[in-house]
CHARMM-style PDB file with segment names, atoms N, HN, CA, C and O in Angstrom:
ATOM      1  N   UNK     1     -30.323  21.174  -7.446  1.00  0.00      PROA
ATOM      2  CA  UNK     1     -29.341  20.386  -8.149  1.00  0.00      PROA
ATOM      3  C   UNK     1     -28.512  21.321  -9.023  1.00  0.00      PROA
ATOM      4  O   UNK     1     -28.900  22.238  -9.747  1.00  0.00      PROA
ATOM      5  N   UNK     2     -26.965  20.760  -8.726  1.00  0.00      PROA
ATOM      6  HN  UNK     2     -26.650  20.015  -8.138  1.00  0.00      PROA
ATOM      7  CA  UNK     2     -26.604  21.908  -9.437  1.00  0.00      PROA
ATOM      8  C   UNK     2     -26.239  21.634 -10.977  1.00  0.00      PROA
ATOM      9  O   UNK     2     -26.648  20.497 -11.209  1.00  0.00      PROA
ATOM     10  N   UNK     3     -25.667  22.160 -12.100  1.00  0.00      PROA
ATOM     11  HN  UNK     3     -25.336  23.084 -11.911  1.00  0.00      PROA
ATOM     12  CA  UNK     3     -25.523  21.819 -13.194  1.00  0.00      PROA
ATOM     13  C   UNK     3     -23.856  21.785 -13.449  1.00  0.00      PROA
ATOM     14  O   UNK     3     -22.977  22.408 -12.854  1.00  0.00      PROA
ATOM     15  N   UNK     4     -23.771  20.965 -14.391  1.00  0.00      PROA
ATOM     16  HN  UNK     4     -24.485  20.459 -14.874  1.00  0.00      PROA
ATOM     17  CA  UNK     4     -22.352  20.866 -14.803  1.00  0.00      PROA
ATOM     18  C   UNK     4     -22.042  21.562 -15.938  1.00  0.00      PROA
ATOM     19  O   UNK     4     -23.064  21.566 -16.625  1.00  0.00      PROA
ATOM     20  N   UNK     5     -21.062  22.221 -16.555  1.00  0.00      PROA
ATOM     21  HN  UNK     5     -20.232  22.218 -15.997  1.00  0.00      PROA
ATOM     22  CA  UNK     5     -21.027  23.028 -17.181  1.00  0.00      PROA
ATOM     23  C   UNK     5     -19.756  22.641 -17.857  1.00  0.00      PROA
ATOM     24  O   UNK     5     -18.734  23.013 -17.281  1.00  0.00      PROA
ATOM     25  N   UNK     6     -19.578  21.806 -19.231  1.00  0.00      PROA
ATOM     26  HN  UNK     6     -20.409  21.504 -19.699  1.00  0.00      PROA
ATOM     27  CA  UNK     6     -18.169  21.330 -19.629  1.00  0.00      PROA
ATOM     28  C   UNK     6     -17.834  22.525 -21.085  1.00  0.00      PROA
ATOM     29  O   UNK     6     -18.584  23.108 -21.869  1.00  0.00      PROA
ATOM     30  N   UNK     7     -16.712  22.490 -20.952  1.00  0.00      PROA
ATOM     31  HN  UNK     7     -16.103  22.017 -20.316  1.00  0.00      PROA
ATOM     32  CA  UNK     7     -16.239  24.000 -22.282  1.00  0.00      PROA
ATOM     33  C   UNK     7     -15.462  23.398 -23.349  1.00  0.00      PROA
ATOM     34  O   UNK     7     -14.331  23.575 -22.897  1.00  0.00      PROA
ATOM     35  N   UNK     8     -15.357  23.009 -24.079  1.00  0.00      PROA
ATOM     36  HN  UNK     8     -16.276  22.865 -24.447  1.00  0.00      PROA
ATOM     37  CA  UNK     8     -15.012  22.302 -24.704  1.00  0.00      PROA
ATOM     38  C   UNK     8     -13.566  22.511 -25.104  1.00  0.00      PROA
ATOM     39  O   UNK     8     -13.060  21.524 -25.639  1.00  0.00      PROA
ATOM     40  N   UNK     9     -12.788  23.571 -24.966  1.00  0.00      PROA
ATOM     41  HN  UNK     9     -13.199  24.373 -24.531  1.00  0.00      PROA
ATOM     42  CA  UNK     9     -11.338  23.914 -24.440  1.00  0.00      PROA
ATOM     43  C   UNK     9     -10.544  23.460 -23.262  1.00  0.00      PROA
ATOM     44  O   UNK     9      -9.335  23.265 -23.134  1.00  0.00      PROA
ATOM     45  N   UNK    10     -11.506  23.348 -22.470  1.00  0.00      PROA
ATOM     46  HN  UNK    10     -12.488  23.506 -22.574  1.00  0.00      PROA
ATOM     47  CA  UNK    10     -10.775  23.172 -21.331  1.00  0.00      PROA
ATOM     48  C   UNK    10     -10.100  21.639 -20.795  1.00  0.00      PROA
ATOM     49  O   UNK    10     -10.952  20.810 -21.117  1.00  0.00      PROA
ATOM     50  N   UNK    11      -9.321  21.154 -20.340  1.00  0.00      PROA
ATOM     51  HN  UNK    11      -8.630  21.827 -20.078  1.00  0.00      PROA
ATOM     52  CA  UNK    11      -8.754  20.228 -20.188  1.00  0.00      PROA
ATOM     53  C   UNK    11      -8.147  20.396 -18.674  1.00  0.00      PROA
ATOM     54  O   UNK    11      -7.528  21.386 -18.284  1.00  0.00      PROA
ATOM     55  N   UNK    12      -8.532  18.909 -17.688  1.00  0.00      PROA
ATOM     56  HN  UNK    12      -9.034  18.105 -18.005  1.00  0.00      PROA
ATOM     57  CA  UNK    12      -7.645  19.035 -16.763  1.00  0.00      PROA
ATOM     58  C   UNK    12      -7.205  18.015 -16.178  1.00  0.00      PROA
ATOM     59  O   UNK    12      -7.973  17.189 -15.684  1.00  0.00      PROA
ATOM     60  N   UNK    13      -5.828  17.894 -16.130  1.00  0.00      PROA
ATOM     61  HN  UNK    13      -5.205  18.565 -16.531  1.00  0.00      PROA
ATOM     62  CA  UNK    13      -5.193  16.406 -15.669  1.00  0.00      PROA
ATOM     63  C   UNK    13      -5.446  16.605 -14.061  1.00  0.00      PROA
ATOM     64  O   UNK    13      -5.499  17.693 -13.487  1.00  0.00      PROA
ATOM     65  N   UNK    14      -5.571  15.475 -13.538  1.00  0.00      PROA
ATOM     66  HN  UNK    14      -5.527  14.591 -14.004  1.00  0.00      PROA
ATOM     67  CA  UNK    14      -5.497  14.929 -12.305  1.00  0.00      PROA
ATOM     68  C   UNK    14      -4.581  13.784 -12.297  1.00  0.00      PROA
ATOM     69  O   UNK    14      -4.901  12.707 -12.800  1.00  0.00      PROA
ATOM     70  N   UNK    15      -2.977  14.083 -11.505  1.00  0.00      PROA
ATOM     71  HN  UNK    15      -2.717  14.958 -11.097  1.00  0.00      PROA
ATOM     72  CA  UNK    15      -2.357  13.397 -11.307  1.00  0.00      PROA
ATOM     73  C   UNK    15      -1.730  12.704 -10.389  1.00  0.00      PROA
ATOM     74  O   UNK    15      -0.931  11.768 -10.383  1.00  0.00      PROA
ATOM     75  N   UNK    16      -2.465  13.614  -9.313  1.00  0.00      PROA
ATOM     76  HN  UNK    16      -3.114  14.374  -9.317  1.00  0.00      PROA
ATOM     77  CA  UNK    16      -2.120  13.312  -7.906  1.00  0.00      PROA
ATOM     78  C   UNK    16      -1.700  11.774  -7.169  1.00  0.00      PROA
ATOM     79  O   UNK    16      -0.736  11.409  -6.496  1.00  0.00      PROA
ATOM     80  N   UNK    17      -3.049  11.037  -7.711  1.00  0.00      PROA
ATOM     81  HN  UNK    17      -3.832  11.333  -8.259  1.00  0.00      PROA
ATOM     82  CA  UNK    17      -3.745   9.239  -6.729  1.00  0.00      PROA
ATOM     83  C   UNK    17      -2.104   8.559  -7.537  1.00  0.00      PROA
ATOM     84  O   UNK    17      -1.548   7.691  -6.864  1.00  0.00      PROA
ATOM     85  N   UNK    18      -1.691   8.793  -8.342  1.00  0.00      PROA
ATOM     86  HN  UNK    18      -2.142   9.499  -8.888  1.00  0.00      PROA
ATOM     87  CA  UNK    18      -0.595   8.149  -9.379  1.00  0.00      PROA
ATOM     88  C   UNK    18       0.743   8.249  -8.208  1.00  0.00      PROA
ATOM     89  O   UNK    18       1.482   7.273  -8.336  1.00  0.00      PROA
ATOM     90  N   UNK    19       0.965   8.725  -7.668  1.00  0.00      PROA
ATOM     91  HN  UNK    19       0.365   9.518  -7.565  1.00  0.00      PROA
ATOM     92  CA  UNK    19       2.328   8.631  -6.586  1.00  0.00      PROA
ATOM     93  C   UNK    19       2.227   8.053  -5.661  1.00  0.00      PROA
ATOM     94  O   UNK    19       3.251   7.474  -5.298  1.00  0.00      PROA
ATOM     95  N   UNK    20       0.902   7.889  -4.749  1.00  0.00      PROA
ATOM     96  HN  UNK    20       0.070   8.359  -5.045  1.00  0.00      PROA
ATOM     97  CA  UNK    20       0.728   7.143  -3.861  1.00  0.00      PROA
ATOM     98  C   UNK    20       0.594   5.795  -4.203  1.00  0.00      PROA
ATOM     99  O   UNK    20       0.820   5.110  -3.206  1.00  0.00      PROA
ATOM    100  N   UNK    21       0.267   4.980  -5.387  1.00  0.00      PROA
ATOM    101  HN  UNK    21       0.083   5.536  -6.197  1.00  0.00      PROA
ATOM    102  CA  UNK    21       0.136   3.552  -6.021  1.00  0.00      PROA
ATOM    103  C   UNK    21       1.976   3.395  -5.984  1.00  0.00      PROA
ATOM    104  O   UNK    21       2.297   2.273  -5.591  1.00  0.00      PROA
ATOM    105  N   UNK    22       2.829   4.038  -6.219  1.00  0.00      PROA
ATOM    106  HN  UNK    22       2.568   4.949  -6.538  1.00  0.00      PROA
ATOM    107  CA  UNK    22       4.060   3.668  -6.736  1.00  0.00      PROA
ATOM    108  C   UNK    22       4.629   3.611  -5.411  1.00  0.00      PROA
ATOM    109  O   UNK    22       5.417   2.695  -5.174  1.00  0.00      PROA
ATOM    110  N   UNK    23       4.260   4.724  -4.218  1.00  0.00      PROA
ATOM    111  HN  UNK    23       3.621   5.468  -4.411  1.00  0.00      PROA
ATOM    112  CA  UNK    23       5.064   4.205  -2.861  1.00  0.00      PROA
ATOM    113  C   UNK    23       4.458   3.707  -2.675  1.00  0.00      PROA
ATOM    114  O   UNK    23       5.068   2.637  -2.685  1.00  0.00      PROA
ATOM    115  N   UNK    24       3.656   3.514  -2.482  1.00  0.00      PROA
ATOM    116  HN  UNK    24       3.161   4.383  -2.474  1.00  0.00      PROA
ATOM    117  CA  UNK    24       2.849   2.044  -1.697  1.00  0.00      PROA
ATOM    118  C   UNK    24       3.403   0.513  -2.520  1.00  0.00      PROA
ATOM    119  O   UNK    24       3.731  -0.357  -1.712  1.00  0.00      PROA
ATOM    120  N   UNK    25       3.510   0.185  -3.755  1.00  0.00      PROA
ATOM    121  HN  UNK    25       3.243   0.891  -4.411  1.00  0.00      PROA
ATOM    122  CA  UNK    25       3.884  -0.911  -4.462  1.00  0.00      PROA
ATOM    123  C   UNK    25       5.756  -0.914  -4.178  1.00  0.00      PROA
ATOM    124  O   UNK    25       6.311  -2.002  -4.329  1.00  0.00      PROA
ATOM    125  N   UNK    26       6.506   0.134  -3.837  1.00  0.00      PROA
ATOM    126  HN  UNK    26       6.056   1.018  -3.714  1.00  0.00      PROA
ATOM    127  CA  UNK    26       7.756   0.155  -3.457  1.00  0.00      PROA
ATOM    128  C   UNK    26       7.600  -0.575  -1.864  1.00  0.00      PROA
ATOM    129  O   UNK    26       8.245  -1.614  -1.725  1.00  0.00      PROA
ATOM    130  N   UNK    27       7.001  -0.224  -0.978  1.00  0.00      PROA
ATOM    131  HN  UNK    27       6.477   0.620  -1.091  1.00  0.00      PROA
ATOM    132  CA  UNK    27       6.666  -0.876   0.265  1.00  0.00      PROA
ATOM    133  C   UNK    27       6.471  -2.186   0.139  1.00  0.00      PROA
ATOM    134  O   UNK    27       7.228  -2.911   0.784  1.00  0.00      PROA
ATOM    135  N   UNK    28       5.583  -2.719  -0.582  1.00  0.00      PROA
ATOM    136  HN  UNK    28       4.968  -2.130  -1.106  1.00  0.00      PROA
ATOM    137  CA  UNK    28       5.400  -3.993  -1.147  1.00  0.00      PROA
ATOM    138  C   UNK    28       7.018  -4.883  -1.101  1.00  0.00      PROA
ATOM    139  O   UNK    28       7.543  -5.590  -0.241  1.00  0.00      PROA
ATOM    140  N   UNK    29       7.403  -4.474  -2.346  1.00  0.00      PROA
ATOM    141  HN  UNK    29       6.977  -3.900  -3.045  1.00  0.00      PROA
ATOM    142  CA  UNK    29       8.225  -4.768  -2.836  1.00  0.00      PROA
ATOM    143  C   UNK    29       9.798  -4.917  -1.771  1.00  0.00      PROA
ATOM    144  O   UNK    29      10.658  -5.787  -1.906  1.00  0.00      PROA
ATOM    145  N   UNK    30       9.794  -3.906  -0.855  1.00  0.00      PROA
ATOM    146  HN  UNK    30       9.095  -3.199  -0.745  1.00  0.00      PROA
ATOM    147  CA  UNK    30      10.478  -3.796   0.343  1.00  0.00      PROA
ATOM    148  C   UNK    30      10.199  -4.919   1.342  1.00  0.00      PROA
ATOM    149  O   UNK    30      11.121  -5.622   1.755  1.00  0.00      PROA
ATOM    150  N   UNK    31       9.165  -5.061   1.662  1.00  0.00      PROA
ATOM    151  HN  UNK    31       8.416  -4.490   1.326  1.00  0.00      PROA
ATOM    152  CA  UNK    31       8.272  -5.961   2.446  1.00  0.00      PROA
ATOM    153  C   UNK    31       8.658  -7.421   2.026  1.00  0.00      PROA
ATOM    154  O   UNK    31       9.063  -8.271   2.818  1.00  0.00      PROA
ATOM    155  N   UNK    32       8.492  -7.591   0.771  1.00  0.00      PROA
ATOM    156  HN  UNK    32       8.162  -6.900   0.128  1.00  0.00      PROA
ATOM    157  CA  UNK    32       8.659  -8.949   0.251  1.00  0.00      PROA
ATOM    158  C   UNK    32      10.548  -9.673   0.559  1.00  0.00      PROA
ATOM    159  O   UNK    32      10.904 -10.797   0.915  1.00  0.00      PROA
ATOM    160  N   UNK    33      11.446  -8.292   0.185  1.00  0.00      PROA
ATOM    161  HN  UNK    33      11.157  -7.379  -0.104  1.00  0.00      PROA
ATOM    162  CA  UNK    33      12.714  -8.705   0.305  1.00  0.00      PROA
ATOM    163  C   UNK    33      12.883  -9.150   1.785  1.00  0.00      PROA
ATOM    164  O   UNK    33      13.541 -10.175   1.963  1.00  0.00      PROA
ATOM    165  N   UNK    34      12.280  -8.392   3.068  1.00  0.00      PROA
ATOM    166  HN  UNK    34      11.745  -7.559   2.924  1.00  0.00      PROA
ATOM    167  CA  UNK    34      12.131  -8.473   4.360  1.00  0.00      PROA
ATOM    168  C   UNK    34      11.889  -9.664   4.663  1.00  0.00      PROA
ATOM    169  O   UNK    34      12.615 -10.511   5.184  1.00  0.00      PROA
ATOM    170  N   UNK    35      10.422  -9.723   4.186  1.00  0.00      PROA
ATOM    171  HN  UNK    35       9.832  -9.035   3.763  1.00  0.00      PROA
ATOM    172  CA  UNK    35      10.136 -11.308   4.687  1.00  0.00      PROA
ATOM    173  C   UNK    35      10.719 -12.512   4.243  1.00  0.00      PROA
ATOM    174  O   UNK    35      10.698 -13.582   4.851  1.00  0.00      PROA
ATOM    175  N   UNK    36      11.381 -12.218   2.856  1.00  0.00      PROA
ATOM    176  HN  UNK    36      11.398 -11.349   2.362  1.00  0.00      PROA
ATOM    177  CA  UNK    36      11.671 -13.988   1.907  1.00  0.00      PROA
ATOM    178  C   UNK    36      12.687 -13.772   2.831  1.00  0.00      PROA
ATOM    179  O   UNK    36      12.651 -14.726   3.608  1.00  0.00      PROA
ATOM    180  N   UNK    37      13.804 -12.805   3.223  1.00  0.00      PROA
ATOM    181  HN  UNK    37      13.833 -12.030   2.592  1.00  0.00      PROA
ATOM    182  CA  UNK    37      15.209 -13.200   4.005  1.00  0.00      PROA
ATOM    183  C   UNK    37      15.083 -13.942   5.149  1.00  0.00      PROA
ATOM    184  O   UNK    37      15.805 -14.872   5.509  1.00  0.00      PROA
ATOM    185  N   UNK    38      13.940 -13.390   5.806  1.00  0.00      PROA
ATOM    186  HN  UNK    38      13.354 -12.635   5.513  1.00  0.00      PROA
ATOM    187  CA  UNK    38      13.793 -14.252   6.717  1.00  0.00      PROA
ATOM    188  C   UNK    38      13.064 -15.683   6.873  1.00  0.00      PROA
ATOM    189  O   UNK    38      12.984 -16.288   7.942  1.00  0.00      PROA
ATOM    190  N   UNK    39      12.672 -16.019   5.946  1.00  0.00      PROA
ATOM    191  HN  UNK    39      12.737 -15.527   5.077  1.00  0.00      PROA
ATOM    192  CA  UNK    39      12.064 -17.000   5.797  1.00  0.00      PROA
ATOM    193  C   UNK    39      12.646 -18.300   5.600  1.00  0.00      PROA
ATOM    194  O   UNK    39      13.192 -18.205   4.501  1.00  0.00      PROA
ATOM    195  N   UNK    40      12.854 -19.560   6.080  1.00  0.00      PROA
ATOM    196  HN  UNK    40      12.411 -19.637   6.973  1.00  0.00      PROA
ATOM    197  CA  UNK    40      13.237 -20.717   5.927  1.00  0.00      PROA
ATOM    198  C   UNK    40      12.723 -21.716   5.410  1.00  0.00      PROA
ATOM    199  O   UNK    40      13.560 -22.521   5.002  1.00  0.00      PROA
ATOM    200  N   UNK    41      10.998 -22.179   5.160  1.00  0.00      PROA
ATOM    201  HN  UNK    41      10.319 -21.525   5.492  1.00  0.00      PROA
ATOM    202  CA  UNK    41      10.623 -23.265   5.119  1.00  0.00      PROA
ATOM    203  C   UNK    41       9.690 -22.114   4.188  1.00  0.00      PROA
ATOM    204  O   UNK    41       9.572 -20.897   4.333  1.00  0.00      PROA
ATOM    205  N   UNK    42       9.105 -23.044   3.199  1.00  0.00      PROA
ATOM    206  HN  UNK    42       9.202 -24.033   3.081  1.00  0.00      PROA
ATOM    207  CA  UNK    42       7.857 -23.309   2.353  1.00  0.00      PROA
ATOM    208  C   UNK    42       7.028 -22.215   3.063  1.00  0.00      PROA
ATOM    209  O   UNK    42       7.220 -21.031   2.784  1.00  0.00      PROA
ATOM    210  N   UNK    43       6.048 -22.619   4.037  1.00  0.00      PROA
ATOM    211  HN  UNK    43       5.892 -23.580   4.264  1.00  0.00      PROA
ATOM    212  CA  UNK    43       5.169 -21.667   4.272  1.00  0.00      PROA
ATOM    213  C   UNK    43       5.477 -20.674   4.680  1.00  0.00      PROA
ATOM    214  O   UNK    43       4.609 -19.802   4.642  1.00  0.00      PROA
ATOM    215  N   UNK    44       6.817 -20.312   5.254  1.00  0.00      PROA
ATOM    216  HN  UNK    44       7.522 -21.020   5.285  1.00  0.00      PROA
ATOM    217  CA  UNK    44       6.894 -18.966   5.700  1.00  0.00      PROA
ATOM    218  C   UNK    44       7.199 -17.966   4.565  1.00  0.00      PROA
ATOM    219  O   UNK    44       6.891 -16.790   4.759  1.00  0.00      PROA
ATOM    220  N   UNK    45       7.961 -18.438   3.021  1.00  0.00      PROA
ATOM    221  HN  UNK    45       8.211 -19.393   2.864  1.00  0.00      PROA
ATOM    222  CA  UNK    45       7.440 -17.785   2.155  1.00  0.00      PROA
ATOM    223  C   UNK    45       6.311 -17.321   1.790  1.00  0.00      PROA
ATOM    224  O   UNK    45       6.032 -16.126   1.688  1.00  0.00      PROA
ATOM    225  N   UNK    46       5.411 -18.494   1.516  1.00  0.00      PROA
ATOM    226  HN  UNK    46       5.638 -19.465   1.599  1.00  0.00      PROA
ATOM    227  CA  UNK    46       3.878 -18.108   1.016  1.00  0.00      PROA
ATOM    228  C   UNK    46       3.606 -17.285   2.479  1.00  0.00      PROA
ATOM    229  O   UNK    46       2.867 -16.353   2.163  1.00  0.00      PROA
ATOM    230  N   UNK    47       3.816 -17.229   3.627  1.00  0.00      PROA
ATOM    231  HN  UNK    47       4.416 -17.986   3.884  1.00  0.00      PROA
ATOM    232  CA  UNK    47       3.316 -16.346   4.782  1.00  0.00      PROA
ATOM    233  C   UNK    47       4.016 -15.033   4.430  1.00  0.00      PROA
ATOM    234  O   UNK    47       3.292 -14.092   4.754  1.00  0.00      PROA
ATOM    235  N   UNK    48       5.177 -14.634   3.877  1.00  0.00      PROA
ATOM    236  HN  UNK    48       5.766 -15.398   3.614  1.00  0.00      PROA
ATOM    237  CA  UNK    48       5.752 -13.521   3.616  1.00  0.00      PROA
ATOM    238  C   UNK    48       5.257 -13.294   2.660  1.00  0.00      PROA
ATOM    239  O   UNK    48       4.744 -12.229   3.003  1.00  0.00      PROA
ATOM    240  N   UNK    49       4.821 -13.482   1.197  1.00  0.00      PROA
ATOM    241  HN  UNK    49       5.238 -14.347   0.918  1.00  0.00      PROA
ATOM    242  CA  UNK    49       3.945 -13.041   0.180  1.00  0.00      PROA
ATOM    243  C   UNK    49       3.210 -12.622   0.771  1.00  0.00      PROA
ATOM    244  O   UNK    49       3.275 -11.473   0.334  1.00  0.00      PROA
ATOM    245  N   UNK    50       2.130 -12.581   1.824  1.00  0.00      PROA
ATOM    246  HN  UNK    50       2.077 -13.514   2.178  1.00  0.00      PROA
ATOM    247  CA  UNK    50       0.782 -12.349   2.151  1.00  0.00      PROA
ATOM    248  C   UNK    50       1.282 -10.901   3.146  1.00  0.00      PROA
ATOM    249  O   UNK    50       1.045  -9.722   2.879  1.00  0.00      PROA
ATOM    250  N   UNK    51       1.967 -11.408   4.237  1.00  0.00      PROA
ATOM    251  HN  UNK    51       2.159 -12.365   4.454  1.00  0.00      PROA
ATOM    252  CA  UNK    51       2.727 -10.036   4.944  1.00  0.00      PROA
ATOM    253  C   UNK    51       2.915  -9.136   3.884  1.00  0.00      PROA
ATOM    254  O   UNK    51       2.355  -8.045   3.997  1.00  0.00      PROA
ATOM    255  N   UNK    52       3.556  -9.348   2.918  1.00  0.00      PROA
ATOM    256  HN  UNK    52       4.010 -10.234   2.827  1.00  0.00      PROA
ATOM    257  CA  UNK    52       4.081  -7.731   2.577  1.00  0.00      PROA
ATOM    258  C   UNK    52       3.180  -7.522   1.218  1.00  0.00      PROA
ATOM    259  O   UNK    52       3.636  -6.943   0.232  1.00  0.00      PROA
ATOM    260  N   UNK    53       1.905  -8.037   1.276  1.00  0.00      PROA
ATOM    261  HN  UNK    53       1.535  -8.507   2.077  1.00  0.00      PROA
ATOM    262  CA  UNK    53       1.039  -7.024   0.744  1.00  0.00      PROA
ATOM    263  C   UNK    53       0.098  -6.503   1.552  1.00  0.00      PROA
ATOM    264  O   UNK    53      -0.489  -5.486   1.183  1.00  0.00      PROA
ATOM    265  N   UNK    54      -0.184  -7.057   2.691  1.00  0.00      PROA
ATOM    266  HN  UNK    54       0.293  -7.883   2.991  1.00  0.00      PROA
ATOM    267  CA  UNK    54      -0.835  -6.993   3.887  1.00  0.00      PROA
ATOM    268  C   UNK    54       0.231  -5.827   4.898  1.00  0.00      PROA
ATOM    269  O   UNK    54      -0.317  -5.455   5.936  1.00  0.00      PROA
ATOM    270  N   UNK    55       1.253  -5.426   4.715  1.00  0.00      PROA
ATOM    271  HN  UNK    55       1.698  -5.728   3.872  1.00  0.00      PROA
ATOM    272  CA  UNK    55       2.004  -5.003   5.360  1.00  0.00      PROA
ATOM    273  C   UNK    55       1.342  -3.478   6.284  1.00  0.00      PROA
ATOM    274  O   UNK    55       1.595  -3.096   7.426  1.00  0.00      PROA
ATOM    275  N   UNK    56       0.792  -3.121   5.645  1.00  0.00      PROA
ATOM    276  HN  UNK    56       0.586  -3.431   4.716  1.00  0.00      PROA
ATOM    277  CA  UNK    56      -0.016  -1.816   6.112  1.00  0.00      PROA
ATOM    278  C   UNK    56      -0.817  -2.158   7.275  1.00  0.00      PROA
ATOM    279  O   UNK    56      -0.611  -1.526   8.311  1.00  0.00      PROA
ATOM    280  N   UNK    57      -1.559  -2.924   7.254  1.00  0.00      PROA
ATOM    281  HN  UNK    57      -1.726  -3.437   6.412  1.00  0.00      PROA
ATOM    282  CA  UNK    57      -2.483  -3.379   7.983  1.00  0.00      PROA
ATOM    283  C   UNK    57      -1.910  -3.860   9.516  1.00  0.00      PROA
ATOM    284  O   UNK    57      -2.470  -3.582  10.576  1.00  0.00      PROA
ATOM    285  N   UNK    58      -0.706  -4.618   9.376  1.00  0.00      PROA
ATOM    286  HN  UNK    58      -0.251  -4.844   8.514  1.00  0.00      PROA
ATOM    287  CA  UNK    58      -0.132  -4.967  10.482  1.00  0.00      PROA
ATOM    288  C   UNK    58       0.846  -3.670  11.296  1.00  0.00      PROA
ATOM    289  O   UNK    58       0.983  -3.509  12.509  1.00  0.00      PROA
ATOM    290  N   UNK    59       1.302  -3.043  10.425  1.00  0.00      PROA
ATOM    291  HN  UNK    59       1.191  -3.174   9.440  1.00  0.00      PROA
ATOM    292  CA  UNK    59       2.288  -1.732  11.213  1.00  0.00      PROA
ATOM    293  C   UNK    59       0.851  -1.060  11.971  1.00  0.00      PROA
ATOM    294  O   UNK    59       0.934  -0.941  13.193  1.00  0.00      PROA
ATOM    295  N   UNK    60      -0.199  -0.705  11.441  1.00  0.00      PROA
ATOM    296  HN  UNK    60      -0.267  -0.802  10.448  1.00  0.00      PROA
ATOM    297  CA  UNK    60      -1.510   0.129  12.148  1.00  0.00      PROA
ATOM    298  C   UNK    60      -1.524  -0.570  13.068  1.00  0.00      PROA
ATOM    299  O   UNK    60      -1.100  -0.084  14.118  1.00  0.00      PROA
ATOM    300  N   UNK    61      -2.006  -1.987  13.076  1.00  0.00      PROA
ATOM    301  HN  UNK    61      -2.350  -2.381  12.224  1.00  0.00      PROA
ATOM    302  CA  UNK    61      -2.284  -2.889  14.530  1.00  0.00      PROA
ATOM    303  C   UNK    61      -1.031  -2.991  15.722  1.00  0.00      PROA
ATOM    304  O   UNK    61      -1.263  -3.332  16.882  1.00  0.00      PROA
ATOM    305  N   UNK    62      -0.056  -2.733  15.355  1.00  0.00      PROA
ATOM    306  HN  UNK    62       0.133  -2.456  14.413  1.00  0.00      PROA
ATOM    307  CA  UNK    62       0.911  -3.152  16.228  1.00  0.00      PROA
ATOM    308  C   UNK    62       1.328  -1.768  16.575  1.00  0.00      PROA
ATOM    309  O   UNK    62       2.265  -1.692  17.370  1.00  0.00      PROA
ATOM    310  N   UNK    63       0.669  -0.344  16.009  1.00  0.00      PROA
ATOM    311  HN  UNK    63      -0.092  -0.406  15.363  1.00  0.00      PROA
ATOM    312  CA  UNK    63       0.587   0.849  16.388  1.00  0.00      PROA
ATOM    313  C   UNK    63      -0.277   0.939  17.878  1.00  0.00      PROA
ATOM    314  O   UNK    63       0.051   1.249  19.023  1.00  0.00      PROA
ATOM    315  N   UNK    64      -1.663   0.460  17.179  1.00  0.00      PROA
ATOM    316  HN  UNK    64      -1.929   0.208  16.249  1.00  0.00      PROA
ATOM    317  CA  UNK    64      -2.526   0.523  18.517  1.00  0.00      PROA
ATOM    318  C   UNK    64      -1.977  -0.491  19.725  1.00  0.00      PROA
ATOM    319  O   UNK    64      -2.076  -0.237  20.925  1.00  0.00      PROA
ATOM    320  N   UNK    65      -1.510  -1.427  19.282  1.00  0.00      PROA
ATOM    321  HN  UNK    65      -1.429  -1.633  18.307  1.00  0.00      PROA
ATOM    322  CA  UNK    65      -0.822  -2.223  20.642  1.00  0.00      PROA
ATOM    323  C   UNK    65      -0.028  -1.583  21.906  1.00  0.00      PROA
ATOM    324  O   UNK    65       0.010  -1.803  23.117  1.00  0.00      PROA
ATOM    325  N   UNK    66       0.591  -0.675  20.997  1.00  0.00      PROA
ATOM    326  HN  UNK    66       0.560  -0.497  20.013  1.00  0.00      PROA
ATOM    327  CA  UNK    66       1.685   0.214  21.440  1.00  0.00      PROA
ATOM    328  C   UNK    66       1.237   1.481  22.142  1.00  0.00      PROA
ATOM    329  O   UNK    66       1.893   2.119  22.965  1.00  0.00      PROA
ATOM    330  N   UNK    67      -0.017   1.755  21.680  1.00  0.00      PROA
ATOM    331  HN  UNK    67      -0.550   1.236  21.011  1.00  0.00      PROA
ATOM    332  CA  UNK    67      -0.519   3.180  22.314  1.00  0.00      PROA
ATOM    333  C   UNK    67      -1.703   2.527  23.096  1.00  0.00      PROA
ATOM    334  O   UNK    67      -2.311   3.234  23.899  1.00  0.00      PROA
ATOM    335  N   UNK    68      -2.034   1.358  22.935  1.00  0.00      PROA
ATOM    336  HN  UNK    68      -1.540   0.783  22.283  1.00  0.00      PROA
ATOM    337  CA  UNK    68      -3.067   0.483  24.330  1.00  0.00      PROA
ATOM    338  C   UNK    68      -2.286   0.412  25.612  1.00  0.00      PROA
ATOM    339  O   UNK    68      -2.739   0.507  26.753  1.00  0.00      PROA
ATOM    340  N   UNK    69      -0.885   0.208  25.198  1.00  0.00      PROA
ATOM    341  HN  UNK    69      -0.517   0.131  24.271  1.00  0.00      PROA
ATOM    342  CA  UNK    69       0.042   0.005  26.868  1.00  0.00      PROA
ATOM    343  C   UNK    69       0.586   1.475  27.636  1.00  0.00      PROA
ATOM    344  OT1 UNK    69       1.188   1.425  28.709  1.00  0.00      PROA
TER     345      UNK     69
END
């Protein structure tokens, strides 16, 4: 087991995971304008809320569709 060793000077930001939350919530947000335009009736809003937070999930699946044919 190994040991941890903290210095009491030392300091280190990790800022990386912080850019990927902001494009990903811009996608969102993209997603949502996409779907409400197209949307006409009641549920296909509440169905476009759900798409474009779900939006990831469906571009992957309709990836493999595409590389199944």
């Amino acid at each position: 087991m190994t040991e941890r060793k903290y210095y009491s000077g030392e300091r280190r930001y990790y800022s990386g995971g912080v850019a990927g939350g902001a494009i990903y919530s811009l996608g969102v947000f993209g997603a949502w304008v996409y779907f409400w335009q197209q949307s006409d009736a009641f549920w296909e809003f509440v169905w476009g809320f759900f798409q474009g937070i779900l939006w990831p999930a469906f571009m992957v699946y309709e990836l493999f569709v595409a590389l199944g044919d």
